[in-house]
C-alpha positions as CSV (number, residue, x, y, z in Angstrom):
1,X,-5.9,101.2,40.4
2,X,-5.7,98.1,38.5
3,X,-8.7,99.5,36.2
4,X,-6.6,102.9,35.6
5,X,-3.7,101.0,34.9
6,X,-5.5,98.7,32.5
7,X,-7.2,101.3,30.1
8,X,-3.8,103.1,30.2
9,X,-2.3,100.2,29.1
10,X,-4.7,99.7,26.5
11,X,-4.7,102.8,24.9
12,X,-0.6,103.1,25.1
13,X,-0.4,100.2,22.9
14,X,-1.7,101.1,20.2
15,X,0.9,103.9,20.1
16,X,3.9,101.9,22.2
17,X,7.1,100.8,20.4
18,X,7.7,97.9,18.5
19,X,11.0,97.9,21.0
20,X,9.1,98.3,24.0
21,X,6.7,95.7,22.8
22,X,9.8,93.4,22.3
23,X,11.2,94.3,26.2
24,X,8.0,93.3,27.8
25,X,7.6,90.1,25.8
26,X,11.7,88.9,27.0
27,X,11.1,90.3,30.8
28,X,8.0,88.0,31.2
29,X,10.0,84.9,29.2
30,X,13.0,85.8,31.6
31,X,10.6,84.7,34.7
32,X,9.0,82.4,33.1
33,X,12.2,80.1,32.4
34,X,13.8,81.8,35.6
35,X,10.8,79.7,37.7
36,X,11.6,76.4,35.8
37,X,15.6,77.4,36.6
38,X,16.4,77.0,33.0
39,X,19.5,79.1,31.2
40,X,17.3,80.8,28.7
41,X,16.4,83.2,31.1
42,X,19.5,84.7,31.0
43,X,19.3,85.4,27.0
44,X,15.7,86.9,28.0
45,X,17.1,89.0,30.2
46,X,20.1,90.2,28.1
47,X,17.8,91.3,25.7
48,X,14.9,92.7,27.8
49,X,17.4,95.2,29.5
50,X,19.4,96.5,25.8
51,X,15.9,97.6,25.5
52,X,14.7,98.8,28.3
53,X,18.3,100.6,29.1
54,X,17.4,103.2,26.3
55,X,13.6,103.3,27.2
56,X,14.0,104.0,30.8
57,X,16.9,106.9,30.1
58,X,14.7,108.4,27.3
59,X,11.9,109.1,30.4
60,X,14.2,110.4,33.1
61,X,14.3,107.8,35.2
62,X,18.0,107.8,35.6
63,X,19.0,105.4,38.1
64,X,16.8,102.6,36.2
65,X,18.3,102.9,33.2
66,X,21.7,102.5,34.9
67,X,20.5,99.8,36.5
68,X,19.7,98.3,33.4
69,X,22.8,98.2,32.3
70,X,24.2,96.4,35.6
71,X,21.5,93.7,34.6
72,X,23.0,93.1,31.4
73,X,26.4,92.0,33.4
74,X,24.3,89.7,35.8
75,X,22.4,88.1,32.7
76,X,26.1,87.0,31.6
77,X,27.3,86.5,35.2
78,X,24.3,84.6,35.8
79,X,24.5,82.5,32.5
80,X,28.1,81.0,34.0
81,X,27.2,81.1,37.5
82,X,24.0,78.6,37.2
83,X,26.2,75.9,34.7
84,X,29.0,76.2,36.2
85,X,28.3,77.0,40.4
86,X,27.7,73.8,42.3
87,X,30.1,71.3,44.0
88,X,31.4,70.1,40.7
89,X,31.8,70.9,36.8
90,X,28.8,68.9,35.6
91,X,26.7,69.6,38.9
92,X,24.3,72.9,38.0
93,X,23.9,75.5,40.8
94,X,21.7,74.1,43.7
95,X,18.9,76.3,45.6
96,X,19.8,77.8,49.0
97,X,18.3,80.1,51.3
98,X,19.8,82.7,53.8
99,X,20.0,83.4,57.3
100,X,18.0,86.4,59.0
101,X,21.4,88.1,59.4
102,X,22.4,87.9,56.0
103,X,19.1,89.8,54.6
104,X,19.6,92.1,57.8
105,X,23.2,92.7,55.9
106,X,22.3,93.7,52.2
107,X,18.5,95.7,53.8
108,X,20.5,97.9,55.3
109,X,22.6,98.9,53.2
110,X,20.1,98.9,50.1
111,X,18.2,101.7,52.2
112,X,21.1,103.7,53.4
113,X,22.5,103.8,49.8
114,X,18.4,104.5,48.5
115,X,18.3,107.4,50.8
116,X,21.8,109.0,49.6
117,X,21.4,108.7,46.1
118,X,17.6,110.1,45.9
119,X,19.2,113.1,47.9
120,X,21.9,113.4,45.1
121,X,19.9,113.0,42.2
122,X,16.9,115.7,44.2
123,X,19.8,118.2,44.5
124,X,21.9,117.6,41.0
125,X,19.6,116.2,38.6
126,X,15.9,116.6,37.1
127,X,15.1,112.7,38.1
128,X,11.3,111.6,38.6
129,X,10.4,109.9,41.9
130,X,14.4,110.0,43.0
131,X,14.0,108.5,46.2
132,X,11.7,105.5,44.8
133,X,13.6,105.3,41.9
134,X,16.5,105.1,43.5
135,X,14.8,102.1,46.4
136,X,14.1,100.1,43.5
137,X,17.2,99.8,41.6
138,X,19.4,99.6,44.8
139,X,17.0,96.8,45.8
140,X,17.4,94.9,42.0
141,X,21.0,95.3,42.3
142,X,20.8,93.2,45.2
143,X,18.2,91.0,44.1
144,X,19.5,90.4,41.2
145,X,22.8,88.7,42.2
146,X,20.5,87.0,44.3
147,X,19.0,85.4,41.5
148,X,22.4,84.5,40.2
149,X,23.1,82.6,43.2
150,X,19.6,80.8,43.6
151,X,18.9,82.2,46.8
152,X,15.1,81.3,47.9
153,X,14.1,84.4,48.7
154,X,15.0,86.5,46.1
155,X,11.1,86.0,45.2
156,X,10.1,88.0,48.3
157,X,12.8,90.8,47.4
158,X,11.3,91.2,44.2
159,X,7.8,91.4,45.3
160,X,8.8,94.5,47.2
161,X,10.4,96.1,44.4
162,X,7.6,95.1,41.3
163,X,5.0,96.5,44.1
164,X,6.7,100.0,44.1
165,X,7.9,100.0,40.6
166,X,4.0,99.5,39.8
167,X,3.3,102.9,41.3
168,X,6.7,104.6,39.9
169,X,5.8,103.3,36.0
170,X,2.1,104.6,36.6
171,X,3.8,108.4,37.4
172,X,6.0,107.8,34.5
173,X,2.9,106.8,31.7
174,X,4.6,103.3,31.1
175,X,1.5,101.8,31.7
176,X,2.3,98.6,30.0
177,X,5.4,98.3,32.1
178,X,3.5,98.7,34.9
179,X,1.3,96.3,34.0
180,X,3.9,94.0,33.2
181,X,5.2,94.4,37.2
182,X,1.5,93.6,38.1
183,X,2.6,90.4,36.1
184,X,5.7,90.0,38.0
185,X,3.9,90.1,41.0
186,X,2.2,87.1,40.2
187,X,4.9,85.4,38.2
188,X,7.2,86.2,41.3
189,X,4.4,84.3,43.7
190,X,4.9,81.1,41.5
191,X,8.4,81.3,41.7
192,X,8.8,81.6,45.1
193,X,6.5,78.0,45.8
194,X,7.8,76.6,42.8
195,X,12.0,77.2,44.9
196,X,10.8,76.5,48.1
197,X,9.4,73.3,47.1
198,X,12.3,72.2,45.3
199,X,14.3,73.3,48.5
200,X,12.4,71.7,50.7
201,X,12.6,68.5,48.9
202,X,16.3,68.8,48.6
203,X,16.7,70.2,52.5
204,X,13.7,68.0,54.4
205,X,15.6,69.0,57.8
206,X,14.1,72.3,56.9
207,X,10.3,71.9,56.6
208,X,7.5,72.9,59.1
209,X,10.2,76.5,59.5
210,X,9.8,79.7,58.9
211,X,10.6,81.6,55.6
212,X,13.9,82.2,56.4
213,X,16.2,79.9,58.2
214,X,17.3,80.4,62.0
């Protein structure tokens, strides 16, 4: 698979966008400076969605390009809520990680709303790969605002979500986006050692458990 994707991606680029190009380049700066928890990853992400709001509507795939336009809030949202969201004014947003009850709370409801909306868009619309397309945006709306509020295990969220959006890019011919996820698989890896370290060294009580607390 990795080989398919590959020459596909090889041979789209010579014919890919200049936008596109641009889009790919600010999604893998926005995890890069995400991992270090710096603020330009919010400007990254800003303008990789403007981008890839127009690219993902211009192939059909509906409910991404919606939810590209959701990310755009969250880049701003985010921008505010990692200056300005821990205990005081000049104190930056500090990691934390959820419960099992809390990811039991936004899973549930991530799948119900994934199965209603690829049965709507199946019945009203010509959108590709509705009930996939539909999983991964529901799941990014989440994990997104996880990101916004530093919780640990956004990493693992998005892991689920690149790994499908690998196979829904492939159907689609975006075979440099999909290589990009491939990237974010691996980017999202690093991130999640890089938090959890940090975390750990802020919450010692918390070593030796499992990934999520009790």
């Amino acid at each position: 698979m990795i080989e398919t994707i590959w020459q596909g991606a090889l041979s789209y680029a010579q014919t890919m966008s200049h936008w596109e190009t641009a889009g790919v380049i600010l999604g893998v700066a926005y995890l890069l400076f995400a991992m270090r928890q710096s603020q330009w990853c919010w400007y990254a992400a800003f303008g990789s969605t403007a981008i890839f709001t127009w690219l993902f509507f211009d192939v059909s795939l509906l409910m991404e390009s919606a939810l590209n336009l959701y990310y755009l809030v969250m880049a701003v949202y985010g921008w505010f809520s990692w200056r300005n969201g821990g205990d005081s004014p000049q104190e930056q947003l500090p990691i934390q990680s959820w419960n099992i009850r809390q990811h039991v709370q936004v899973i549930v409801p991530v799948l119900l709303l994934s199965a209603i909306s690829g049965f709507l868009l199946t019945e009203h619309t010509r959108a590709a790969l509705p009930y996939l397309d539909s999983f991964t945006t529901w799941g990014a709306v989440v994990t997104t605002w996880m990101v916004t509020r530093k919780v640990l295990e956004n990493w693992i969220y998005w892991l689920v979500i690149d790994a499908v959006a690998v196979y829904l890019y492939i159907d689609r011919e975006l075979y440099l986006t999909a290589l990009l996820m491939l990237l974010y698989l691996v980017l999202a890896s690093i991130g999640w050692y890089t938090w959890r370290r940090e975390y750990l060294s802020q919450n010692p009580e918390h070593k030796g458990s499992p990934v999520f607390e009790r």
